[in-house]
KEZAGU-988239 format. One record per residue (C-alpha): residue number from 1; residue in three letters; x, y, z. Coordinates in steps of 0.2 Angstrom, whole numbers. Layout:
N
+-----+---------+-------+-------+-------+
| num | residuo |     X |     Y |     Z |
+-----+---------+-------+-------+-------+
| NUM |     ALA |     X |     Y |     Z |
...
+-----+---------+-------+-------+-------+
! end
This chain:
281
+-----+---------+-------+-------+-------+
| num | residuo |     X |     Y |     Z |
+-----+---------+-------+-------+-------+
|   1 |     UNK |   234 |   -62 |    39 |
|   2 |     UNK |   230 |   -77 |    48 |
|   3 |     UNK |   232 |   -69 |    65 |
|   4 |     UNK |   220 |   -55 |    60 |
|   5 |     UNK |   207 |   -72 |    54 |
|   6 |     UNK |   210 |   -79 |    70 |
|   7 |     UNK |   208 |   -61 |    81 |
|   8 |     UNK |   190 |   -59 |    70 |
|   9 |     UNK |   182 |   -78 |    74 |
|  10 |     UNK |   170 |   -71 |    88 |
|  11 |     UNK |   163 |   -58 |    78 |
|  12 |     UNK |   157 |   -71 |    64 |
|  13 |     UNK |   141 |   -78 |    63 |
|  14 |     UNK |   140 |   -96 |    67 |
|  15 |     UNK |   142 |  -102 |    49 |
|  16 |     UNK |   156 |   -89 |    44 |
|  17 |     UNK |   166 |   -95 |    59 |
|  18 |     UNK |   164 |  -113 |    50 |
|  19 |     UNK |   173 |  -106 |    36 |
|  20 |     UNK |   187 |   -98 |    46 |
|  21 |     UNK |   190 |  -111 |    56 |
|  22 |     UNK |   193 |  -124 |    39 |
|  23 |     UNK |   205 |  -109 |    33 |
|  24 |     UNK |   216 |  -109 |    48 |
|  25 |     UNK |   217 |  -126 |    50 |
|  26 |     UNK |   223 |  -128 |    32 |
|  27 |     UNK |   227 |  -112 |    25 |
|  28 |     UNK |   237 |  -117 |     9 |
|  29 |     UNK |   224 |  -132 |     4 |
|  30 |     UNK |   211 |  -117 |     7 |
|  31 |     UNK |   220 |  -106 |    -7 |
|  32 |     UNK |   219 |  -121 |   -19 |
|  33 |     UNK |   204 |  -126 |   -16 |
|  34 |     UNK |   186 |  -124 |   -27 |
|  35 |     UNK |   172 |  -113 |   -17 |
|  36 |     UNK |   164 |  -130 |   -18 |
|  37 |     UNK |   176 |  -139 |   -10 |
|  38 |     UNK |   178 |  -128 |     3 |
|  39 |     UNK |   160 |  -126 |     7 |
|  40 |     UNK |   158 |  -145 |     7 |
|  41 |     UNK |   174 |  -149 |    18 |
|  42 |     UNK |   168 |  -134 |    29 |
|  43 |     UNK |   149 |  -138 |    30 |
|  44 |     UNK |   144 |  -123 |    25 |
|  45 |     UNK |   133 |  -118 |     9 |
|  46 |     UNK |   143 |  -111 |    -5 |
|  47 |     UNK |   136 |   -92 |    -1 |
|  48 |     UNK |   143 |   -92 |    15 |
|  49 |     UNK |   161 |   -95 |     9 |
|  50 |     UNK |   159 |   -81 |    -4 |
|  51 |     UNK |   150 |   -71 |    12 |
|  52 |     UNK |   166 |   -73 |    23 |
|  53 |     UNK |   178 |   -69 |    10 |
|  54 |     UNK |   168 |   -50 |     8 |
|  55 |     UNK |   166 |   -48 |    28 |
|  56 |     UNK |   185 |   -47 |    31 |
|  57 |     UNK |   186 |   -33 |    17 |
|  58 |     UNK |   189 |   -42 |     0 |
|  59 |     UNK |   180 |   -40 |   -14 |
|  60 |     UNK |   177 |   -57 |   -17 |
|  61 |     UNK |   184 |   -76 |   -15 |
|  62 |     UNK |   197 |   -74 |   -27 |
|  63 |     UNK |   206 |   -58 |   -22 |
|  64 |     UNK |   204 |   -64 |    -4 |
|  65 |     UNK |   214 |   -81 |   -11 |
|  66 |     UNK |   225 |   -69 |   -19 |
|  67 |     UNK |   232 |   -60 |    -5 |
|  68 |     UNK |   231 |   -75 |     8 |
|  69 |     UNK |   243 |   -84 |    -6 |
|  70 |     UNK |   253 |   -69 |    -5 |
|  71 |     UNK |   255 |   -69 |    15 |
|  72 |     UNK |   257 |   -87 |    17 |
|  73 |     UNK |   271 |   -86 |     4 |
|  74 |     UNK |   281 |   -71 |    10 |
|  75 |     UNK |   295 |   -70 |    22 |
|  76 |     UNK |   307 |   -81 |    30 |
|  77 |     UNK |   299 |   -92 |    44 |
|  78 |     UNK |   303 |   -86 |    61 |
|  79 |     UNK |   312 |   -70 |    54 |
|  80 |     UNK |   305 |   -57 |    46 |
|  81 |     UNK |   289 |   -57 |    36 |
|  82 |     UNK |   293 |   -43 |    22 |
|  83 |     UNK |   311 |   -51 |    20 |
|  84 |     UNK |   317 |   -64 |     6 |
|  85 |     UNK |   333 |   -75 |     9 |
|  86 |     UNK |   340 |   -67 |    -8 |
|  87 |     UNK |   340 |   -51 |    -1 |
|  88 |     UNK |   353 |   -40 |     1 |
|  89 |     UNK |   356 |   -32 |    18 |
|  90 |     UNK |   353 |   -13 |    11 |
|  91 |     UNK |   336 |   -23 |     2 |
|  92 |     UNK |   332 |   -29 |    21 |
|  93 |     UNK |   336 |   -11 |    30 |
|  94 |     UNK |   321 |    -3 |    20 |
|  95 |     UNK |   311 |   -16 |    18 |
|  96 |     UNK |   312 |   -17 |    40 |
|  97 |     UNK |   314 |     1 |    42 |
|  98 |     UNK |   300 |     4 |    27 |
|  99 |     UNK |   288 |    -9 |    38 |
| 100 |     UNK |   289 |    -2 |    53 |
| 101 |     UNK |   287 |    17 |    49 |
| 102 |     UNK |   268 |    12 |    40 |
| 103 |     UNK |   264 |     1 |    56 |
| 104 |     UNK |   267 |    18 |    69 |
| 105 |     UNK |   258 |    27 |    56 |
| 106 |     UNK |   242 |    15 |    56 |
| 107 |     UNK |   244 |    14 |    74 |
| 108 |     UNK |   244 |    32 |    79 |
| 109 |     UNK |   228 |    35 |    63 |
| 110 |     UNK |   219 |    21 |    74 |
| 111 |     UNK |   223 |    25 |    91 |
| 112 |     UNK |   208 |    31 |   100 |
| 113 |     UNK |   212 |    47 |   112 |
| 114 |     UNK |   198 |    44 |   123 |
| 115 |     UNK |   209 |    25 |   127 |
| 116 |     UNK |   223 |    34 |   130 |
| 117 |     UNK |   216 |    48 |   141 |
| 118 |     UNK |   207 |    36 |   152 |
| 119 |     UNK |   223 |    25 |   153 |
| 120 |     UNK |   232 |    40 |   158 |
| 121 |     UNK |   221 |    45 |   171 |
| 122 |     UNK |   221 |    26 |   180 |
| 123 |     UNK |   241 |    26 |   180 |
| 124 |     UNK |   242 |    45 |   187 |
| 125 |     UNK |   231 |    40 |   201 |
| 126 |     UNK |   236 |    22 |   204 |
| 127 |     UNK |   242 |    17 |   223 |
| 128 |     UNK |   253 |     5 |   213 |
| 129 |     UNK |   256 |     0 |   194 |
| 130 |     UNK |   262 |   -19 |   190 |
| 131 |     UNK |   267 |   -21 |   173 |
| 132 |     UNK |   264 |   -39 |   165 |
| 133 |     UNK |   272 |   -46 |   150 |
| 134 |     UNK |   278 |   -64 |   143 |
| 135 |     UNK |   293 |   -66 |   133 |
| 136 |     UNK |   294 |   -51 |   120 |
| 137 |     UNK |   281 |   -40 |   130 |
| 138 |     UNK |   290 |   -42 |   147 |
| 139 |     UNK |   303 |   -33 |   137 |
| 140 |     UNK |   292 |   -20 |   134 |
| 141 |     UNK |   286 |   -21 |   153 |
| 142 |     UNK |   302 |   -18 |   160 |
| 143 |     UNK |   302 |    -1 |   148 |
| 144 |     UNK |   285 |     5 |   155 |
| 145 |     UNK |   294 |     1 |   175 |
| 146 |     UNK |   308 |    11 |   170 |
| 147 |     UNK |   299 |    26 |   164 |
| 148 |     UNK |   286 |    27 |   177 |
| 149 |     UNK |   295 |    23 |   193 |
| 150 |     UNK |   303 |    39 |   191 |
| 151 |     UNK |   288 |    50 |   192 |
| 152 |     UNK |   288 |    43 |   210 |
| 153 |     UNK |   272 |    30 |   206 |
| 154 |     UNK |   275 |    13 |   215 |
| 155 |     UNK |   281 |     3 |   200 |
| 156 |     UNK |   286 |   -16 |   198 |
| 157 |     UNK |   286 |   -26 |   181 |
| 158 |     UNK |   286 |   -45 |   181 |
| 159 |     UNK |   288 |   -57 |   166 |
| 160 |     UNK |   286 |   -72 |   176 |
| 161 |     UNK |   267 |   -81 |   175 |
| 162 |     UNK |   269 |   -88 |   192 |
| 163 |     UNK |   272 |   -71 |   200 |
| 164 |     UNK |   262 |   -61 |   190 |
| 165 |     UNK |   247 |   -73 |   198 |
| 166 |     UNK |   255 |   -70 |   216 |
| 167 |     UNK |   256 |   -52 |   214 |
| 168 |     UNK |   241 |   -51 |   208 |
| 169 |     UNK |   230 |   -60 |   221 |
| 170 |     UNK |   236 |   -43 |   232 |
| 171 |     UNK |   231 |   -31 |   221 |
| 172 |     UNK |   214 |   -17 |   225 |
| 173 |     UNK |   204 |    -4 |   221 |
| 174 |     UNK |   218 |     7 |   219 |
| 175 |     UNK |   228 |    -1 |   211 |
| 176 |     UNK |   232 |    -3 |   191 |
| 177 |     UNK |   239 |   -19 |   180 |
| 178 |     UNK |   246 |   -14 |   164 |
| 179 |     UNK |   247 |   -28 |   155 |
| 180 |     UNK |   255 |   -32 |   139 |
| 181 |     UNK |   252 |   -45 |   122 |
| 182 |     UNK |   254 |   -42 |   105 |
| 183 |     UNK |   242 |   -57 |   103 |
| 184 |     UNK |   229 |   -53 |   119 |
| 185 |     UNK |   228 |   -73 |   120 |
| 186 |     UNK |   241 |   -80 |   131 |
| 187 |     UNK |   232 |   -90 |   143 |
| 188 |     UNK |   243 |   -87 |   159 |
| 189 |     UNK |   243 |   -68 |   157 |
| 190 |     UNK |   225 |   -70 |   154 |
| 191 |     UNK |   223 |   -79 |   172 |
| 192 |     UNK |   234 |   -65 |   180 |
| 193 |     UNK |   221 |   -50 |   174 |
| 194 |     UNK |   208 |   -61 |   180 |
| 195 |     UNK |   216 |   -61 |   195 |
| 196 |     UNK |   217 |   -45 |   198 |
| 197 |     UNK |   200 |   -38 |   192 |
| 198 |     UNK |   193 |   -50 |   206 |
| 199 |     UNK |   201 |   -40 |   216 |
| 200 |     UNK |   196 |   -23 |   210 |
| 201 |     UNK |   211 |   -18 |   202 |
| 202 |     UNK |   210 |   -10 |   185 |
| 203 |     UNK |   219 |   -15 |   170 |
| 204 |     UNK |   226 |    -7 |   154 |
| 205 |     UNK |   229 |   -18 |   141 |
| 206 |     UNK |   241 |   -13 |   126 |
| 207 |     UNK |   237 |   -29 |   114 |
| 208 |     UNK |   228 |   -32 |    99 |
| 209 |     UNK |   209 |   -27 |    97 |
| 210 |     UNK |   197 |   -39 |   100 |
| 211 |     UNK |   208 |   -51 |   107 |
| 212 |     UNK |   201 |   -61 |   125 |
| 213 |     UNK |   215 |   -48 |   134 |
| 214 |     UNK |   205 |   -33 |   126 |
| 215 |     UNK |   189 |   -38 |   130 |
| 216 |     UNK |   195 |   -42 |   150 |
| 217 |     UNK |   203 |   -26 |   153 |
| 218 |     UNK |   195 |    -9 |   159 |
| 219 |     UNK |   203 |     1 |   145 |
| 220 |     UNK |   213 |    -6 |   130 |
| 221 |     UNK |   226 |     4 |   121 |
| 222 |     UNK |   227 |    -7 |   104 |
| 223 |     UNK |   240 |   -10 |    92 |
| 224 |     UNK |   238 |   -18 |    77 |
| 225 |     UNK |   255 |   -23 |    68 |
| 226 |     UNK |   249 |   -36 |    55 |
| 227 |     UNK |   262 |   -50 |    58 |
| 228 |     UNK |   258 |   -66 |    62 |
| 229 |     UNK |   267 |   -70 |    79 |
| 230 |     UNK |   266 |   -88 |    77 |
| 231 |     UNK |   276 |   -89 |    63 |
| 232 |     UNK |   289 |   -73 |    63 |
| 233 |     UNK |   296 |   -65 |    77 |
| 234 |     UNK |   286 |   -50 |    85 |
| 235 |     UNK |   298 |   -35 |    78 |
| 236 |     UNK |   284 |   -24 |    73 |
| 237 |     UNK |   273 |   -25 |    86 |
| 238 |     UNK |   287 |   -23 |   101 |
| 239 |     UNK |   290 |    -6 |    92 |
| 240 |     UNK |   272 |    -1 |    93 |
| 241 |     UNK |   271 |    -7 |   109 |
| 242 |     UNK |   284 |     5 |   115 |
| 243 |     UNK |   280 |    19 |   107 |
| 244 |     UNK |   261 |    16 |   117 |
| 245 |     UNK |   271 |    17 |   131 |
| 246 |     UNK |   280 |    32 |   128 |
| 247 |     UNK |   263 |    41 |   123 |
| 248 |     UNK |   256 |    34 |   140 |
| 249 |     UNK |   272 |    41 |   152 |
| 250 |     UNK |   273 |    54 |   145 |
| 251 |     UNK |   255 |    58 |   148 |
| 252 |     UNK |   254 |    54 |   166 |
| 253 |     UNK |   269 |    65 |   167 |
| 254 |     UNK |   260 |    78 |   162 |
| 255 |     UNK |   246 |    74 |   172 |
| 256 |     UNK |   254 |    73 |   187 |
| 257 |     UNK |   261 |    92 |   184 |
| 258 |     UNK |   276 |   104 |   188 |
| 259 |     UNK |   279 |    95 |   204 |
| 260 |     UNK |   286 |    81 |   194 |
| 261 |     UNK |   300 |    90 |   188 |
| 262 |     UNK |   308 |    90 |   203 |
| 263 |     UNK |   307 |    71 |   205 |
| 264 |     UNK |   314 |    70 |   190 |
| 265 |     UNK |   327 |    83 |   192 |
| 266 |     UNK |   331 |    71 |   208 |
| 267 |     UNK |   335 |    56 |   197 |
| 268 |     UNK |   346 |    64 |   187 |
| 269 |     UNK |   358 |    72 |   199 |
| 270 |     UNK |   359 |    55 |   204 |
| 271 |     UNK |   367 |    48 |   192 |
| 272 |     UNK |   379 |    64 |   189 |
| 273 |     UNK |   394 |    54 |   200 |
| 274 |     UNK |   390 |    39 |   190 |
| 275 |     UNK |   396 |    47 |   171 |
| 276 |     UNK |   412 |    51 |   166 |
| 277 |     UNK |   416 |    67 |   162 |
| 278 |     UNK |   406 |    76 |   145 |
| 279 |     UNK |   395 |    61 |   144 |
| 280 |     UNK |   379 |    66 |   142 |
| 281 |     UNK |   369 |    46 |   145 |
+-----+---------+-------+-------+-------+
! end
C-alpha cells in the first residue's frame, strides 16, 4: 500500500503530496494520529487530509486508516506479505498460490492491448534487443533472452548496471531495450534507458505505472502486483513479469510468421543428442 502512495505522489496536487509525503515518512504515527494532528504536522488544512484519503479511493479518513493499519500490520518482514508466522504450510500454499492467481487476473483485466501490440511490433522488427534488469528482474531478463534469441532476434540480457550503461551508449534507431522493474524507480536502470533513448533506441518497459521508468520508455507494458518491495520480497510481481514476457514472445513469434517455425524446429534438433533416451526436456 505504501508503494502504491509513493507510485501516486506526482499526480497530487501540491498540498495532497504534503499529506503523502507525512504518511510515508511515518506511516504507523499516521494511523494513530487525529486529522488535526496530521494536518498540523503536515502543513496542510484539515480538508486536505480528508481530500487525500478520497483521491486514492477510500471513502473517507477512517476506512483509508483502516486498511493502511491492516497493510502495515500483515506479513512477515522480508517474506511474504499475505503470510503469518503461525501458519501452517498448507495455510501458506493457498494463501501464496491464492495471491498470486488474483494478481495474473488483475494484470491480464488491466493490461492494455494496444501496449502490448506496439511492444510486439518494436521487438519483431528490432536489429538487436538488450534486456535490462537489476537483482529479481535480471532473473526475469535472462527469461525474456532465452525466449527470444531463438526466434533468431539478436538478443543479450545484462543484470549488471555498469554494463547495462556501456551497452547502451552503442545502441540506435533500430534497436530495442526491454527493460525491467517491479518498482520503475531504480536510479541505475533509469540511467541506462536514458542512455539509450539518446541514442534513438526504443525502450519497453514492463514496471509499475506511473513509475519514472514508465514515463521514460516508448511503450510500457505494466504490472501492478500490490506488494511493497521495500519491505517483502518481490514473488508476486516476478510472476507477473514473466507471464508479460510470455504474452510478448509469444507475440513476436507470431508476428514474425511460419518461417519461424523452422528456426525453432532448428533449436530443437539441437538439443536431441543432448537427452537421454524418452526424455522429453
Amino acid at each position: 500500500m505504501l508503494e502504491q502512495i509513493a507510485r501516486a505522489v506526482p499526480d497530487m496536487s501540491p498540498a495532497e503530496a504534503k499529506v503523502a509525503q507525512y504518511l510515508l515518512d511515518s506511516p504507523h504515527r499516521f494511523v494513530r494520529a487525529s486529522v488535526a494532528t496530521i494536518a498540523g504536522e503536515a502543513r496542510v488544512s484539515q480538508p486536505t487530509v480528508i481530500r487525500f484519503a478520497r483521491s486514492l479511493g477510500y471513502a473517507g479518513l477512517q476506512d483509508f486508516k483502516l486498511k493502511l493499519a491492516a497493510s502495515l500490520s500483515s506479513g512477515v518482514p522480508y517474506v511474504h506479505a499475505r503470510v503469518s508466522q503461525d501458519d501452517a504450510i498448507s495455510d501458506v500454499s493457498e494463501k501464496i498460490f491464492d495471491n498470486v492467481i488474483s494478481a495474473l487476473v488483475r494484470c491480464r483485466n488491466a493490461a492494455s492491448a494496444h501496449a502490448l501490440e506496439h511492444a510486439v511490433g518494436l521487438i519483431s522488427e528490432a536489429r538487436r534487443v538488450e534486456v535490462y534488469g537489476l537483482g529479481n528482474s535480471g532473473i526475469v531478463a535472462a527469461d525474456a533472452q532465452h525466449k527470444l534469441f531463438r526466434y533468431g532476434i539478436s538478443t543479450i540480457a545484462y543484470a549488471d548496471p555498469h554494463t547495462q550503461c556501456m551497452a547502451a551508449a552503442l545502441l540506435g534507431p533500430a534497436d530495442v531495450v526491454i527493460a525491467i522493474s517491479s518498482s520503475g524507480r531504480s536510479q541505475e536502470l533509469l540511467e541506462a534507458v536514458s542512455i539509450a533513448l539518446e541514442g534513438g533506441c526504443r525502450v519497453v518497459a514492463i514496471t509499475a505505472p506511473g513509475s519514472p521508468l514508465a514515463r521514460l520508455a516508448t511503450v510500457g507494458v505494466f504490472a501492478e502486483p500490490q506488494e511493497d518491495g521495500n519491505v517483502y520480497s518481490p514473488m508476486t510481481s516476478r510472476i507477473l513479469h514473466l507471464t508479460l514476457i510470455d504474452v510478448i514472445a509469444v507475440g513476436v513469434a507470431l508476428k514474425l510468421g511460419p518461417g519461424l517455425v523452422a528456426k525453432l524446429e532448428k533449436t530443437k534438433q539441437s538439443l536431441k543428442r543432448h537427452r537421454a533416451a524418452g526424455a522429453d526436456d
